[in-house]
N, C-alpha and C positions, 0 to 999 in steps of 0.2 A: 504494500500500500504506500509504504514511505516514498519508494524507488519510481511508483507511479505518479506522483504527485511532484516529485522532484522532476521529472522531464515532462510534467506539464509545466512548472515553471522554467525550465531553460528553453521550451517552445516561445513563453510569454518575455521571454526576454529583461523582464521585469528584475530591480533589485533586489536583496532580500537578505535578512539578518539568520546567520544559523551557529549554530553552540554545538560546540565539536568535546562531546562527552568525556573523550579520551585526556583531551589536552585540558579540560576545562578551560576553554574560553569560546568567545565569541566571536565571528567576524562579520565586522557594520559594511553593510551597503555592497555584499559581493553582488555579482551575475552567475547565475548557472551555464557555462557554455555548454554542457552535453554531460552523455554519461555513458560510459562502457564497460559493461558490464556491471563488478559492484564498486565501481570509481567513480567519480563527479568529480568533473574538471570546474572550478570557481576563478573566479579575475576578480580581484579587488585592490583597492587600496590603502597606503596606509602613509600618516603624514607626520614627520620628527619636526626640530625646532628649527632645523634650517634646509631642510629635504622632503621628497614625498616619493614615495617607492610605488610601483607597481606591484603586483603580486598575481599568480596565477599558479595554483596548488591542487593538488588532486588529491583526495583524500574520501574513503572506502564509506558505503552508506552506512555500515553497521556503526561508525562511530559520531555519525549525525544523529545528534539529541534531540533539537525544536531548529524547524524553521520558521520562522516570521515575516511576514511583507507589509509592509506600511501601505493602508490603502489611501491616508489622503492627509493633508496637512493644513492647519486654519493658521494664520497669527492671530498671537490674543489680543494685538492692541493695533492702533493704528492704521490698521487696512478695513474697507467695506467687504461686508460677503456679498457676493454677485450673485446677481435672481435669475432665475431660468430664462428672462427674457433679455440677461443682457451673456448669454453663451453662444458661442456660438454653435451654430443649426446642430451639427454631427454629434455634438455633447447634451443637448435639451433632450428631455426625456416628453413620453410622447402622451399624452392623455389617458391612455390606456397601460397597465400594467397588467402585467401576469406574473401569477404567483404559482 
């Protein structure tokens, strides 16, 4: 189920925070680029005090913990939130819903 859900996400191309059991920790805002077998290749990156490294790791699904994906982001001060009618077309959601 894990391994299935992970190359739905490296399909969606989408970011994604995942906690690597083994090593205890975390890595912010990787990309899934694929997966072969029980490997998942990730790219991310990572930023020191005077540098910022790439990274691209492969590492086995059994020792992926949680992954997470941020679906959206507000500021809490000084920005308006935007009403369906100021989206544009492709993003407006359409009078009807289905559930």
């Amino acid at each position: 189920m894990l391994q299935r859900k992970i190359y739905q996400l490296s399909c969606d191309g989408r970011e994604v925070q995942i906690f690597l059991r083994d090593q205890q920790r975390w890595i912010e805002s990787a990309t899934v680029l694929g997966i072969e077998g029980d490997l998942v290749t990730l790219r991310y990156e990572t930023e020191d005090e005077d540098e910022v490294c790439s990274w691209e790791e492969l590492v086995r699904v059994e020792s992926i913990g949680s992954i997470s994906q941020k679906l959206a982001t507000v500021a809490k001060r000084g920005s308006e939130i935007l009403m369906t009618n100021d989206c544009p077309d492709a993003e407006q959601m359409g009078d009807k819903q289905e559930y």
